[in-house]
N, C-alpha and C positions, 0 to 999 in steps of 0.2 A: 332820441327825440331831436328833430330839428329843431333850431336856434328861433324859431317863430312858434312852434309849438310851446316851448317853453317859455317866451313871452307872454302867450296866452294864458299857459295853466297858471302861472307866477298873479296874473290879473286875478283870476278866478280865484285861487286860494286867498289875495287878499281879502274879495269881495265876501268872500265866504267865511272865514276866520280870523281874520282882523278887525272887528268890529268894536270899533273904540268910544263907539256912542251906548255900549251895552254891557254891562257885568254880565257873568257866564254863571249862571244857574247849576249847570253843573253838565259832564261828560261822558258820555254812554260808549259801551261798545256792543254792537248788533248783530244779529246775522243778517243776510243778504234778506230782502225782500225775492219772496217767491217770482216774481214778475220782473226781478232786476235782467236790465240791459244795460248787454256790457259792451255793445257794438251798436252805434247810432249812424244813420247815411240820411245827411240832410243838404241840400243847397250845394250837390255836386261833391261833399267831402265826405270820409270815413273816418266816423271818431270812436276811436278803440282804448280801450286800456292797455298798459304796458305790461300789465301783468295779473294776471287771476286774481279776482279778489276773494278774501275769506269775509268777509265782513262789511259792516257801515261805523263810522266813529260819528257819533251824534251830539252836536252843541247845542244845549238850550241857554238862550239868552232871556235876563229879568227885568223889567220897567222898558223894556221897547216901544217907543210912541210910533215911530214910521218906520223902524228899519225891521228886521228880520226875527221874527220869533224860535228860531233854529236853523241849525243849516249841517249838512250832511254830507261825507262823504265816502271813497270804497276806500277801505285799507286792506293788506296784505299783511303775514307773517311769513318773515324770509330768515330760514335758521334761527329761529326763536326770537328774531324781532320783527318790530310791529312798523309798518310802512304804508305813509298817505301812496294809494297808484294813484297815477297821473295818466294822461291820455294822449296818443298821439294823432297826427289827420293825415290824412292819404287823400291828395287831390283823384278824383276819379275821371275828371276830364269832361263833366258835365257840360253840354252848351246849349240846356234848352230854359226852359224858366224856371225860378225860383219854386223850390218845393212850399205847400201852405199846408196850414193845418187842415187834419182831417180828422171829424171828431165822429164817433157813436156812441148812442145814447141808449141806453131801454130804459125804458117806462113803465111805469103800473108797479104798485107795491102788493103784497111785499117784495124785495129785491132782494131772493137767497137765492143763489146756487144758479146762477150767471154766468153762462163762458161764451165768450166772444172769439171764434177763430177768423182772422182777420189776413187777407193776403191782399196787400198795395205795392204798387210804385212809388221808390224815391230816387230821383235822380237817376233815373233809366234803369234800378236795380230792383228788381220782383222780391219781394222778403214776405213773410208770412210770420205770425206769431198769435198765439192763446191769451189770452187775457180772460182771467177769472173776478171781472166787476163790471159793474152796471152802466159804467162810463171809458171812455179810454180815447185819449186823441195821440195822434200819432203826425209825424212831417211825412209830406211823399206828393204825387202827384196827381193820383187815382185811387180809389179803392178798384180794388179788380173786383174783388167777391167778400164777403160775410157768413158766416152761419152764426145765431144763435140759438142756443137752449136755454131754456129756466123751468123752474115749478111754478112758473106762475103763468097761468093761462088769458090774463090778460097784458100779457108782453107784449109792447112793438119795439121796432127797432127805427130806429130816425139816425139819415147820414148826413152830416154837414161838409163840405167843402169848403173851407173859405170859410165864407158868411152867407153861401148858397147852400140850403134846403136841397138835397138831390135824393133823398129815398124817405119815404117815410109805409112801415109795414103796416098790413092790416095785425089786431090781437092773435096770438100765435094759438088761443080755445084750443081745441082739441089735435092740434098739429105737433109733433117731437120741436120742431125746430124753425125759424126765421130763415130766409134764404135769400140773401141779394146776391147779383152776377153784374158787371157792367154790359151795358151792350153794344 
């Protein structure tokens, strides 16, 4: 890791477990969340882990009025011990504009059995990823394209940009699946 990277993570683990306004409720160890990402490209950089993780170590903190009711992160077992990964950034060379949130949303309940395959731009890189829930935002530039499915026949799918409205579907009734493409 570079010397700046390490700055950074050093910030971030404080912000995240050193919390001195809060007694620790108690300390979990997890598996990975099905949907975990372990490789993030946002705002021109690549933020990667250093090293595979097997898990989440999970702090609940007790009486928190404004600060953080848990905080989480990947750990690793390397030869039978147990290791916070850390993450390193790879400038990518970006020189256009900051990447913004990009959200989607489906609607209409019930909300079972939702997958959202989702291919956008971040920072001039095309990436693609599955998400199995009814909400998901993501940093990048564009949505290229969408597909949803559900069991539920009155599903739409709504894309935000920003805080710009750019797609909103008709109820997916008797169709397999949502289908947005940019144009």
């Amino acid at each position: 890791m570079s010397d700046s990277d390490k700055e950074q993570v050093d910030a971030v683990e404080q912000m995240l477990f050193d919390n001195n306004q809060a007694e620790i409720a108690g300390i979990s160890l997890g598996p990975l969340p099905a949907d975990f990402q372990s490789v993030y490209i946002v705002n021109g950089k690549k933020i990667e882990l250093t090293y595979p993780a097997t898990g989440l170590i999970q702090i609940r903190y007790k009486g928190t009025a404004n600060g953080p009711v848990s905080s989480s992160a990947p750990y690793a077992i390397i030869d039978g011990h147990y290791f916070l990964v850390s993450s390193k950034i790879t400038d990518l060379g970006w020189k256009g504009p900051p990447d913004t949130g990009l959200c989607l949303l489906v609607t209409g309940a019930p909300q079972d059995k939702v997958q959202i395959t989702l291919k956008w731009n971040a920072s001039g890189v095309e990436l693609e990823k599955v998400f199995n829930k009814n909400t998901t935002t993501v940093q990048g530039q564009y949505v290229e394209s969408a597909t949803v499915t559900s069991t539920n026949p009155n599903a739409t799918l709504i894309i935000l940009q920003g805080d710009k409205q750019i797609f909103v579907s008709p109820p997916l009734k008797e169709k397999t699946s949502i289908e947005y493409k940019k144009s």
